[in-house]
FIKE-807116 format. One line per 5 residues: for each residue x negated, y negated, z of C-alpha. Coordinates in Angstrom, 2 decimals. Layout:
N
X/Y/Z ~ ...
end
This chain:
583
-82.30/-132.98/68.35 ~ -82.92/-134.73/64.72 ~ -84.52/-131.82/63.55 ~ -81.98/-129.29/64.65 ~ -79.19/-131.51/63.15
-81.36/-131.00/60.51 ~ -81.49/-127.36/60.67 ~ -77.57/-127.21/61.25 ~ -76.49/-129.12/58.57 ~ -78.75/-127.51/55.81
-77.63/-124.09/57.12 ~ -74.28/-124.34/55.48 ~ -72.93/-122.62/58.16 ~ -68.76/-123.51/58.81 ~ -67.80/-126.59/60.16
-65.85/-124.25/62.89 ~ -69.00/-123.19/64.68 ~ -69.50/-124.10/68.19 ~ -72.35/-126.05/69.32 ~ -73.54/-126.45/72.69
-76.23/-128.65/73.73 ~ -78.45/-128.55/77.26 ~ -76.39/-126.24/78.23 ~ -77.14/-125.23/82.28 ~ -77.14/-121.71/83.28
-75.02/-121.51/86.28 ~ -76.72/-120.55/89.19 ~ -79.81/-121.77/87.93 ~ -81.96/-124.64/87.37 ~ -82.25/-123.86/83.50
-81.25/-125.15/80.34 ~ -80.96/-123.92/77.25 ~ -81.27/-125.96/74.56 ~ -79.52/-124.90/71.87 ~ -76.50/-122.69/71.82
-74.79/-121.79/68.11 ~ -72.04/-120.07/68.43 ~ -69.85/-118.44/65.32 ~ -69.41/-114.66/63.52 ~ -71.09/-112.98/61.05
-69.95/-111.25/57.31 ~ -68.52/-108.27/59.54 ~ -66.13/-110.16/61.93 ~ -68.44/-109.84/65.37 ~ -68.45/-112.73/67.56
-72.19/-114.09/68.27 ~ -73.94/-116.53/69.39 ~ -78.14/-117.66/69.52 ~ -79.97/-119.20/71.85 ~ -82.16/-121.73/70.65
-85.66/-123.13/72.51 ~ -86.62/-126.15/71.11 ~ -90.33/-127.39/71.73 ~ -92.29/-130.35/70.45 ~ -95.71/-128.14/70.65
-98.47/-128.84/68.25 ~ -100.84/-126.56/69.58 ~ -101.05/-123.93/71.43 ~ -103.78/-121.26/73.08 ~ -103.23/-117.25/74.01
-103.91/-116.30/77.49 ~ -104.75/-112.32/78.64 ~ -101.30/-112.50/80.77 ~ -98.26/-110.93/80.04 ~ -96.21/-113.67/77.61
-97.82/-116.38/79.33 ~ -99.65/-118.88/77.05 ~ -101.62/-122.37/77.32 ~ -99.96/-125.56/76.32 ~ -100.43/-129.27/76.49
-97.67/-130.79/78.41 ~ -97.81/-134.32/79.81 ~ -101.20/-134.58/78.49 ~ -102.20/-131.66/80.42 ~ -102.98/-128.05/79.71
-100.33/-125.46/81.48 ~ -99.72/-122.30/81.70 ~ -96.40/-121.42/80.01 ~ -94.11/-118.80/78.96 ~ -94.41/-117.94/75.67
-91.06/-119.84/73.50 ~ -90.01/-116.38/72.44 ~ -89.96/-115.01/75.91 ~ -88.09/-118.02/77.29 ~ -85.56/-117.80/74.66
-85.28/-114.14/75.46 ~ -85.19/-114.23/78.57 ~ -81.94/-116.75/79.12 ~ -80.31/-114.48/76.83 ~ -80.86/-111.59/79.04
-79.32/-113.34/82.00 ~ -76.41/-114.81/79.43 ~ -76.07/-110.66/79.09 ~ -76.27/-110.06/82.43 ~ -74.54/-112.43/84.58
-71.90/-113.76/82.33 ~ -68.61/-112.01/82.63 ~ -67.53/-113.73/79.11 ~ -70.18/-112.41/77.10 ~ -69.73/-108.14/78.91
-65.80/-108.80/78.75 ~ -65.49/-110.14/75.05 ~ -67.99/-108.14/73.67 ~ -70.44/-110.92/72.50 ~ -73.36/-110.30/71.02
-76.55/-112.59/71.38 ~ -79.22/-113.47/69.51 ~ -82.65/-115.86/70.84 ~ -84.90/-117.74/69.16 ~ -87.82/-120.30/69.62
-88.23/-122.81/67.05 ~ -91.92/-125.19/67.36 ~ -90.92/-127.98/64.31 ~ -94.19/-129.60/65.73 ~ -96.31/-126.81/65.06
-98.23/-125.84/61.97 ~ -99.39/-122.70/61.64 ~ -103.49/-122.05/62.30 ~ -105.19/-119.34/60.82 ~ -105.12/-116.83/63.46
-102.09/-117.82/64.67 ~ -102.79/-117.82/69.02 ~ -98.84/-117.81/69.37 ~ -98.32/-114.47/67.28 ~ -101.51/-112.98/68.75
-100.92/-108.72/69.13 ~ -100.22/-109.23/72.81 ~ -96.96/-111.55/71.78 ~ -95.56/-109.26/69.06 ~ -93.41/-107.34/71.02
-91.62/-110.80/72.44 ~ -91.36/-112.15/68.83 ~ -89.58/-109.02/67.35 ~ -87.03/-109.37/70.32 ~ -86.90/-113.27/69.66
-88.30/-114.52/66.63 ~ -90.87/-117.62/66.29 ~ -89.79/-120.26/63.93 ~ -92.82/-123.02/63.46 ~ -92.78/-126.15/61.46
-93.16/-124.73/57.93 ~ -89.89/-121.93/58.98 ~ -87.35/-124.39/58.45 ~ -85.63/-122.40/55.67 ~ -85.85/-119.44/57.67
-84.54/-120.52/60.93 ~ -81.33/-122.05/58.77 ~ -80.83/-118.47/57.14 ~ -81.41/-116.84/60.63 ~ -78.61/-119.04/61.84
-76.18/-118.54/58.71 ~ -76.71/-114.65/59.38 ~ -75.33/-114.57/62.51 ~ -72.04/-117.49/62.84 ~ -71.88/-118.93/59.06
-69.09/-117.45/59.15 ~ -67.68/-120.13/61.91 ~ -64.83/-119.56/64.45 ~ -66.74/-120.24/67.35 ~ -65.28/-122.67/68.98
-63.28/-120.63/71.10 ~ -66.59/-118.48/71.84 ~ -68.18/-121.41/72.99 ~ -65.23/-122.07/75.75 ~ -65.83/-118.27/76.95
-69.66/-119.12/77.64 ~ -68.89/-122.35/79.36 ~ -66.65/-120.92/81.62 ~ -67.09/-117.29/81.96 ~ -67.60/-115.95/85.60
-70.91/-115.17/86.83 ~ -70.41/-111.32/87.85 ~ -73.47/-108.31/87.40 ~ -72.69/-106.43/84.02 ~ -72.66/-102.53/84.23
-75.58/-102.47/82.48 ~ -77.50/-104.74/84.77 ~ -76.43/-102.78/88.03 ~ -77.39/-99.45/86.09 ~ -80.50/-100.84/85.68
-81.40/-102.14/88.90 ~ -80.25/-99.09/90.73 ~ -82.55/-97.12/88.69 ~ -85.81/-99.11/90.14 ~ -84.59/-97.92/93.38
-83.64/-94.79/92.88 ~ -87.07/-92.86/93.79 ~ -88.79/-95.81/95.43 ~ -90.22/-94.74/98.51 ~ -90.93/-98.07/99.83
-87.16/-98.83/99.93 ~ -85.79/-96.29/102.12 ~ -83.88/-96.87/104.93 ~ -84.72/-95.01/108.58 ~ -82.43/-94.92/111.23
-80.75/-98.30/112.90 ~ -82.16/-99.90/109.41 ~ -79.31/-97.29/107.25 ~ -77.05/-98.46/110.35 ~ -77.26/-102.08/109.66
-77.48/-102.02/105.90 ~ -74.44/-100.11/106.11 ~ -72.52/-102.71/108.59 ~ -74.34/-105.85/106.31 ~ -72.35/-104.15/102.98
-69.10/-103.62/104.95 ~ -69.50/-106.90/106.03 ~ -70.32/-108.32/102.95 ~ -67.83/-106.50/100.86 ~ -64.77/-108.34/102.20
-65.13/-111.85/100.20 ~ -61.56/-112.41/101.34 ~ -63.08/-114.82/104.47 ~ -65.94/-116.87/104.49 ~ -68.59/-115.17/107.11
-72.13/-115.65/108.57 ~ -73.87/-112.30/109.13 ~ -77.30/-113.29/111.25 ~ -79.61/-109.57/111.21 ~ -82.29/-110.50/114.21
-85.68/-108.53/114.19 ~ -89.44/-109.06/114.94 ~ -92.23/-107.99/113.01 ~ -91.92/-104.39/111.26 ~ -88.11/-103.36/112.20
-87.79/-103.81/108.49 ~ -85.55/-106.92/107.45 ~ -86.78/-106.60/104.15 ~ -86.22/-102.98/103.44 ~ -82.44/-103.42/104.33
-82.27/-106.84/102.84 ~ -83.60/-105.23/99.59 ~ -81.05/-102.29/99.64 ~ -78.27/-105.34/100.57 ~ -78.94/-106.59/97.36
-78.95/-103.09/95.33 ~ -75.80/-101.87/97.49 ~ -73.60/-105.50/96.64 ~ -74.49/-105.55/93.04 ~ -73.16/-102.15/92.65
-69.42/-103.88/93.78 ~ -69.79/-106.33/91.22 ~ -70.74/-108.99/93.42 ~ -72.05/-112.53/92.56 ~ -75.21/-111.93/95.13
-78.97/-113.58/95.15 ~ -82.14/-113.11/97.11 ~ -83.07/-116.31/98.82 ~ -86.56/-116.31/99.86 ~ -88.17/-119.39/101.32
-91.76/-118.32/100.23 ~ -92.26/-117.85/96.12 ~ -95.20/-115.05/97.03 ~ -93.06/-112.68/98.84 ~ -90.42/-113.59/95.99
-93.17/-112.03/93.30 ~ -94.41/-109.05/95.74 ~ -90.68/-107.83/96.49 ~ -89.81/-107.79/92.46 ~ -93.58/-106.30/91.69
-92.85/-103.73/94.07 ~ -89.44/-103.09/92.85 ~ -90.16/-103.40/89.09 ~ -93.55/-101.05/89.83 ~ -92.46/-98.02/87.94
-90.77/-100.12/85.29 ~ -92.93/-103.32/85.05 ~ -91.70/-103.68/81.56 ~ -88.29/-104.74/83.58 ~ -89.32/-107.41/85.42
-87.16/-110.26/83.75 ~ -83.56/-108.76/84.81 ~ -84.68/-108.29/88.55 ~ -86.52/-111.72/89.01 ~ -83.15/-113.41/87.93
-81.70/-112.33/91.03 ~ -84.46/-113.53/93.28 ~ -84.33/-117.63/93.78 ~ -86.11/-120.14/95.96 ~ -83.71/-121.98/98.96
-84.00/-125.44/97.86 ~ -81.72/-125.19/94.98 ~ -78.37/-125.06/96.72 ~ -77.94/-128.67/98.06 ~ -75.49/-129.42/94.70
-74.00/-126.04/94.38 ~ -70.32/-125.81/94.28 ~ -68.61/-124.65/97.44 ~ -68.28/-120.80/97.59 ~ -69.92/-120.31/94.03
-71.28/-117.37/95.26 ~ -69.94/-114.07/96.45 ~ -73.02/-113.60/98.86 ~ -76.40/-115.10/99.60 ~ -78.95/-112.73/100.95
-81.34/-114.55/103.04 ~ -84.67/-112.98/104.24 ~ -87.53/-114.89/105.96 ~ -84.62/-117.31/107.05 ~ -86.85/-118.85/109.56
-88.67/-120.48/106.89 ~ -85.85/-122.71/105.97 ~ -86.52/-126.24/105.51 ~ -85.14/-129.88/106.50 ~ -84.46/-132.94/104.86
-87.68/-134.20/104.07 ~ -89.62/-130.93/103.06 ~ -91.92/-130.72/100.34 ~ -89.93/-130.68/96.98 ~ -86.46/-130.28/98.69
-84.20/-132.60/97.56 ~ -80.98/-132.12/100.06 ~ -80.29/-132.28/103.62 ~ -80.14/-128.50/105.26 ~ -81.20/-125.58/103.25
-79.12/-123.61/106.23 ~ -76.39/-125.32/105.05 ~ -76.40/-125.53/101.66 ~ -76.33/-121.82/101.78 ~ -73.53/-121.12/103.27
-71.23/-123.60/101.78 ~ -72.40/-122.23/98.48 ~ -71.34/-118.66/99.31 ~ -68.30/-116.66/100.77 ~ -70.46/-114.61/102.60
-74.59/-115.28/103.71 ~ -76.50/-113.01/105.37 ~ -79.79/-114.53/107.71 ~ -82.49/-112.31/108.16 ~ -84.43/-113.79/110.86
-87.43/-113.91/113.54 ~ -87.54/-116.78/115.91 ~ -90.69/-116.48/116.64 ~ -92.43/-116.14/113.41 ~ -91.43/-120.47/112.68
-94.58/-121.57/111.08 ~ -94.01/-125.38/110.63 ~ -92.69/-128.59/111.77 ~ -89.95/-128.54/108.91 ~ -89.36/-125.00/109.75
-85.31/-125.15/110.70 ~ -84.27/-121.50/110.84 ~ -83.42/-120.46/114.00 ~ -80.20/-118.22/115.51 ~ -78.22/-121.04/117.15
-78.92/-123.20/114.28 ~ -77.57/-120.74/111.62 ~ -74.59/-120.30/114.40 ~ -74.26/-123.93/114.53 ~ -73.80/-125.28/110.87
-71.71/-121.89/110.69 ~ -69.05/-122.90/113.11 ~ -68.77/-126.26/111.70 ~ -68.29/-124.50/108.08 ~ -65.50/-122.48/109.52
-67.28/-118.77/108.74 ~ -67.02/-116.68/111.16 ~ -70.54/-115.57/112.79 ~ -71.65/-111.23/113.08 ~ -75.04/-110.48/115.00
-76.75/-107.29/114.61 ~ -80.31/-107.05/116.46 ~ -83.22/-104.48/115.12 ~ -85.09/-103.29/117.80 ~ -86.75/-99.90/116.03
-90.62/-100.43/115.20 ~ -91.70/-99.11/111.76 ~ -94.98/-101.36/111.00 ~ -98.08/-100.82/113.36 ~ -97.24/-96.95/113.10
-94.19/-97.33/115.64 ~ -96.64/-99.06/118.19 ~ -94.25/-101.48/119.72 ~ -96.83/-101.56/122.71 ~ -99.34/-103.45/120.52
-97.04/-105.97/119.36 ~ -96.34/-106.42/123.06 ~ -99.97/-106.69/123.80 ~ -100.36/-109.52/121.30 ~ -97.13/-111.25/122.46
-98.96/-111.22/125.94 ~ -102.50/-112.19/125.31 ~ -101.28/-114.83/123.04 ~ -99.29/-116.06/125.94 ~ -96.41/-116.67/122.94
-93.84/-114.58/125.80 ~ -93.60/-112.70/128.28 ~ -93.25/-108.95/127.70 ~ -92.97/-105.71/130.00 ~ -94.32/-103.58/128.14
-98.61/-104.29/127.33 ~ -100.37/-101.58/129.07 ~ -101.81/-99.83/126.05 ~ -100.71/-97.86/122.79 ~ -101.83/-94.76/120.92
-105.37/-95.57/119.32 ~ -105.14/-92.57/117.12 ~ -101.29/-94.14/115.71 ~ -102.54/-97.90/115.39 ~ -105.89/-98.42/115.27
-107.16/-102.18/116.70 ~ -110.71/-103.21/116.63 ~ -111.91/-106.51/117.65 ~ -115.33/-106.89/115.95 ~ -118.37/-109.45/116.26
-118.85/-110.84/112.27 ~ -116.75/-111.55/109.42 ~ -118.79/-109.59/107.14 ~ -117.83/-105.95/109.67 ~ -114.20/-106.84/108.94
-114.62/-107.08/105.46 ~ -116.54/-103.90/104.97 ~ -113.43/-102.24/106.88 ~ -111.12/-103.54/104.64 ~ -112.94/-102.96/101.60
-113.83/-99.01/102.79 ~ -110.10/-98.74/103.37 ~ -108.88/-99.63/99.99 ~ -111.67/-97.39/98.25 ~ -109.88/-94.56/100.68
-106.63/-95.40/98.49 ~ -105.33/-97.36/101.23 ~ -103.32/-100.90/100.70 ~ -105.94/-103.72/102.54 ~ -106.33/-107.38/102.59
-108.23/-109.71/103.85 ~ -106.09/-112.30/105.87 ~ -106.99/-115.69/107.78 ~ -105.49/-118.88/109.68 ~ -105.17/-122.21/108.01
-108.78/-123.53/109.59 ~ -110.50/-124.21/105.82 ~ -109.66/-126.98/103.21 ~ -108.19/-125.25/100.14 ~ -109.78/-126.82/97.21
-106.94/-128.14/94.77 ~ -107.11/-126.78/90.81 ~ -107.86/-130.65/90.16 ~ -110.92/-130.00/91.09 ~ -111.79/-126.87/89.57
-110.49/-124.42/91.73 ~ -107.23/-122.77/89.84 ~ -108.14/-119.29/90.59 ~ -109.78/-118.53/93.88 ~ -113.38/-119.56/92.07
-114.68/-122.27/95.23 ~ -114.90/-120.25/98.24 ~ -113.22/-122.46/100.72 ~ -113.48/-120.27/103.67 ~ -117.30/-120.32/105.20
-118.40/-119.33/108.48 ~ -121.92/-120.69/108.36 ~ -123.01/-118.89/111.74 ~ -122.70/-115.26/109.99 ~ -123.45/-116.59/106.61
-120.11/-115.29/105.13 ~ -118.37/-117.43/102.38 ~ -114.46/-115.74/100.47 ~ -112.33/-117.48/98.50 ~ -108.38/-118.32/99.17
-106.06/-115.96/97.29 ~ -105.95/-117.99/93.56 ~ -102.63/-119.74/92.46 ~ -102.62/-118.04/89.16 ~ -102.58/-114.75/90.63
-99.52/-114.81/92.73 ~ -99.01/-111.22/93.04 ~ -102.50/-111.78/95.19 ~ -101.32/-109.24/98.07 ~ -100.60/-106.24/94.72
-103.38/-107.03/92.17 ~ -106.46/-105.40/92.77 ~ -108.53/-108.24/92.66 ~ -106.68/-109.17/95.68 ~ -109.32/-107.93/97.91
-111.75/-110.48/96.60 ~ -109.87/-113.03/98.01 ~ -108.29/-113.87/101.73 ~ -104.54/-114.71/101.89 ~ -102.67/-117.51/104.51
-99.47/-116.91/105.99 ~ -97.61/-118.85/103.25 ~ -99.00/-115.55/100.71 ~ -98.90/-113.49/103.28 ~ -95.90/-113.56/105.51
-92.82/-111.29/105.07 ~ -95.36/-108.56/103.34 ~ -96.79/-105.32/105.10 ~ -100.47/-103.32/104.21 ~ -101.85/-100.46/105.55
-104.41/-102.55/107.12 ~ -105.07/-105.90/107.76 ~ -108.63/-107.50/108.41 ~ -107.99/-111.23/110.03 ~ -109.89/-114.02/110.76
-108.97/-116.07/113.69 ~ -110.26/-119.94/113.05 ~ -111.17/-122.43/114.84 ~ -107.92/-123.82/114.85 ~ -107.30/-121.70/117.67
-109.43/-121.64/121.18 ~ -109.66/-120.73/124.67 ~ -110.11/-123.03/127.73 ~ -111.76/-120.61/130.16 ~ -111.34/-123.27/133.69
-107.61/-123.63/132.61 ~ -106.89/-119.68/131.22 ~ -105.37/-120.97/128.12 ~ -105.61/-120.91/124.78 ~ -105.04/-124.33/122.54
-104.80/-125.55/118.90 ~ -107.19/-127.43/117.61 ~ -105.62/-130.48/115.68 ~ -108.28/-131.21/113.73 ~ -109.39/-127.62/112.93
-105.81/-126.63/111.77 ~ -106.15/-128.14/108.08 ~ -101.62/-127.54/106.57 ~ -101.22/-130.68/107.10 ~ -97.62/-130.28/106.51
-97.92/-127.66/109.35 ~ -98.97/-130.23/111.70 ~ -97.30/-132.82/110.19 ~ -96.18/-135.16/113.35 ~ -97.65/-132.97/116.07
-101.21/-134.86/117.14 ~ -99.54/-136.21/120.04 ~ -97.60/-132.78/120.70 ~ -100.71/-129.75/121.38 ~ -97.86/-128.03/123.05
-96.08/-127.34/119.67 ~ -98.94/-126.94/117.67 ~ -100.07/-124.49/119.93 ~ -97.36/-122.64/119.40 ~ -96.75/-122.43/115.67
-100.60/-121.54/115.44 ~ -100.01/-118.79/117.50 ~ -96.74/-117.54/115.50 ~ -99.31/-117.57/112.59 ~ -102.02/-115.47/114.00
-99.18/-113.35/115.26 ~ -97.57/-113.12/111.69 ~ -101.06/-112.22/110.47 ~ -101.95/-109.55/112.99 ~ -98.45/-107.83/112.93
-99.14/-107.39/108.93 ~ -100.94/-103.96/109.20 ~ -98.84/-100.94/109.46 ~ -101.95/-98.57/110.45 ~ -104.61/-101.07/111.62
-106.43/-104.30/112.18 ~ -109.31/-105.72/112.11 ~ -109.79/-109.43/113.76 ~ -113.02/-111.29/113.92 ~ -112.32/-114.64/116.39
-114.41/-117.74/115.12 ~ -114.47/-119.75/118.74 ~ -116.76/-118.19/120.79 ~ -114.36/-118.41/124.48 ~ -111.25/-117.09/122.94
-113.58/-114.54/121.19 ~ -114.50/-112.97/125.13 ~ -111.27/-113.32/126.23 ~ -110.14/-111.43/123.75 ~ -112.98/-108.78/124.39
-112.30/-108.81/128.15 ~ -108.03/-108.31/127.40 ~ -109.02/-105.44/124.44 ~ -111.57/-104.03/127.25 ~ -108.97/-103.07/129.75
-106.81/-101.88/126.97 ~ -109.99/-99.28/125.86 ~ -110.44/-98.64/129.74 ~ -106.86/-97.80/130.37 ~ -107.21/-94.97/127.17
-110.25/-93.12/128.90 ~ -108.47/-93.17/132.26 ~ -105.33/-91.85/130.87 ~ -107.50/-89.20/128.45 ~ -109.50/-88.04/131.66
-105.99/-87.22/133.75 ~ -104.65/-85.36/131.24 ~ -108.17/-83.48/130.81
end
């Protein structure tokens, strides 16, 4: 802060100017370090956002506004100052009913006093230009420039009552920002609603609409009814009423591949949509009904006290005292973990006690797996994860299922299938280490998942590129079900471990504890098989049920492998008996 006190007081700007320091973006973890506020020579109220950062050097990266910087003593990845600076205006614009109501205008800035300029510059490389002119760069040696930047825009003081507006001003969607986000639906295939889905978006915004009572709107579905489609449009269809309304998403992967998707025929756009999609660990110290209304999908991801970087008690609860209304999005049986806490009578639960009153809708439709609710059956059955009526078969030439003998088959599928055009990945259970970037592994370079028997060695899906299950290098890579999950492809090519097996004396199939290597998935559970069992199963199932034409699934333990053949063989049998009858 010396330096900008500096800065201020050499600026000569009027003592009436508002300052405001750390100030925290509301509904966010953010903070923005420097706020001026004031008007310029022609009487319009303004105010700049200023990033501070003690950088002395710095490196350009080939991503997008992304740069390397030492932080800690360590070398990060980081947003480019410009871009952060930029982009906290843009929400300031966007969510701030002060700044759309009052007319403010904003300005952003980064300013380095660390930093002396090498010749080439990496931090005004080409690739950062266009950030820069949006937010200019102010280094070490730009003192003199940042204080006339400054004096431009509020020398002329009388912000003090501009800085009360920002502090205070409601968080509601500008025009401009619902404008824009309907436009990156508008046309998107992938978002359209079919049939019970238009039926329960439609109930969710009627529900949703009426802020007037607190209420608890749980949407129940398996695999492929298409929570996300309608939780997507939820969010669309309540910003256009000028709601307060987030995305909650448990996993940060399906977080990047719903705005990707969204943002795919603007990606220059991205910014303003990911500021509506959040994390659900961040709402244990939100105020009481801050929000208008949560949108919750994968809500049986939810986490505990105790879960890895959560600091409060009950995500379940922390999201719906922070909102009038919350809508779950939920699958009972796709619970993945010990800490996973979502479930229907638990949402109902913490409901009642919060006094907001509980509406159920149930999908039942099938749109992934080409409408073949009879497969999903079929795996529900062989998996013995419930009991179904319904496993005799569905229509090859719909859904295609092959169960194949080597890793290296399944592959080639997949990898034929995307060179048809087709959206394929490869997918596996959590039966390999995954070797940490410590030790030289921040990209998918170690290939963590070998088979020795069939000679076959792939990589985990790298950290750095989280849009893993949209990038193209994707298929060079095998996802989890923490990258995975809540995401669709045309077809799916899946490794069973040996986390999973088959007892053939006993007829059933067991987890492995040592074989199953999330250790926060079987955190507490070496004395419970029983449980393990069936979370292992839930993630095979999640895995499998990610294919909306096909799969492919190689099994790694050589019983469950023929049982599987033997329960696929009646299936194939059943096919030519019911093609020679109608013959």
């Amino acid at each position: 802060m010396q330096f900008m006190e500096r800065v201020i007081r050499n600026s000569k700007i009027a003592d009436d100017c508002g300052i405001l320091i750390e100030y925290n973006i509301p509904a966010t973890s953010k903070r923005v370090d420097f706020i001026v506020t004031g008007q310029d020579e022609y009487g319009n109220n303004n105010f700049i956002i200023v990033e501070l950062k003690q950088w002395d050097s710095a490196k350009a990266t080939d991503r997008e506004d992304v740069v390397l910087a030492c932080v800690g003593g360590k070398e990060r990845e980081m947003t480019h100052p410009s871009y952060q600076a930029w982009s906290y205006r843009q929400y300031l614009e966007d969510m701030n009913e002060a700044v759309q109501s009052h007319q403010l205008r904003s300005y952003s800035c980064a300013y380095l006093h660390n930093y002396r300029t090498p010749q080439p510059d990496p931090l005004q490389s080409k690739q950062y230009q266009p950030i820069i002119q949006k937010s200019p760069l102010f280094l070490s040696e730009d003192t003199f420039k940042l204080q006339e930047f400054i004096r431009k825009h509020t020398g002329q003081g009388n912000g003090i009552n501009l800085l009360y507006l920002i502090e205070n001003g409601k968080i509601r969607p500008s025009k401009k920002l619902i404008d824009h986000i309907d436009g990156l639906f508008k046309g998107n295939a992938e978002f359209t609603l079919l049939d019970e889905q238009k039926i329960a978006y439609e109930s969710i915004l009627s529900a949703a609409k009426d802020i007037a009572k607190k209420k608890t709107v749980i949407v129940k579905g398996g695999p492929g009814t298409g929570k996300s489609v309608i939780s997507m449009n939820a969010l669309g269809g309540l910003l256009k009423h000028k709601l307060n309304v987030k995305f909650v998403a448990p996993n940060a992967s399906f977080r990047s591949a719903m705005v990707e998707t969204l943002v795919k025929q603007q990606p220059k756009n991205k910014t303003r949509a990911r500021n509506l999609f959040v994390g659900s660990g961040q709402f244990f110290d939100s105020p009481s009904d801050f929000f208008d209304v949560l949108i919750v999908d994968e809500a049986h991801r939810l986490k505990g006290k105790g879960a890895y970087m959560y600091q409060g008690e009950n995500q379940i609860e922390d999201i719906i005292k922070a909102s009038k209304v919350n809508v779950f999005f939920i699958d009972d049986f796709q619970r993945i973990r010990p800490d996973d806490i979502g479930t229907v009578e638990e949402i109902k639960r913490i409901a009642r006690l919060n006094g907001s009153e509980v509406l159920e809708y149930a999908l039942s439709a099938q749109f992934r797996c080409s409408g073949a609710e009879g497969f999903l059956n079929w795996i529900d059955h062989i998996f013995q994860i419930r009991e179904t009526g319904n496993f005799n078969g569905w229509d090859q030439d719909v859904f295609q299922f092959v169960l194949m003998d080597s890793p290296h088959t399944v592959y080639d599928h997949i990898k034929e299938k995307v060179h048809e055009g087709c959206k394929a990945r490869m997918l596996a259970g959590y039966a390999w280490n995954w070797t940490d970037a410590k030790n030289g592994n921040p990209n998918g370079e170690i290939e963590d998942v070998d088979i020795p028997e069939h000679q076959f060695k792939m990589p985990w899906n790298g950290r750095a590129l989280s849009t893993w299950a949209i990038d193209e290098r994707g298929v060079e890579q095998i996802g989890c079900v923490h990258t995975s999950q809540g995401l669709e492809f045309d077809y799916v090519g899946v490794i069973i471990g040996n986390d999973l097996k088959y007892d053939p004396s006993e007829k059933r199939i067991y987890a492995d504890y040592e074989e199953y290597k999330d250790k926060l998935g079987k955190k507490g559970l070496k004395n419970d098989n029983q449980q393990l069992t069936k979370l292992i199963k839930n993630i095979y199932k999640v895995l499998i049920s990610r294919g909306m034409k096909g799969c492919f699934l190689y099994c790694r333990n050589p019983e469950l492998q023929a049982y599987l053949k033997a329960q696929w063989g009646r299936i194939l049998m059943m096919d030519a008996q019911s093609e020679t009858q109608s013959i």
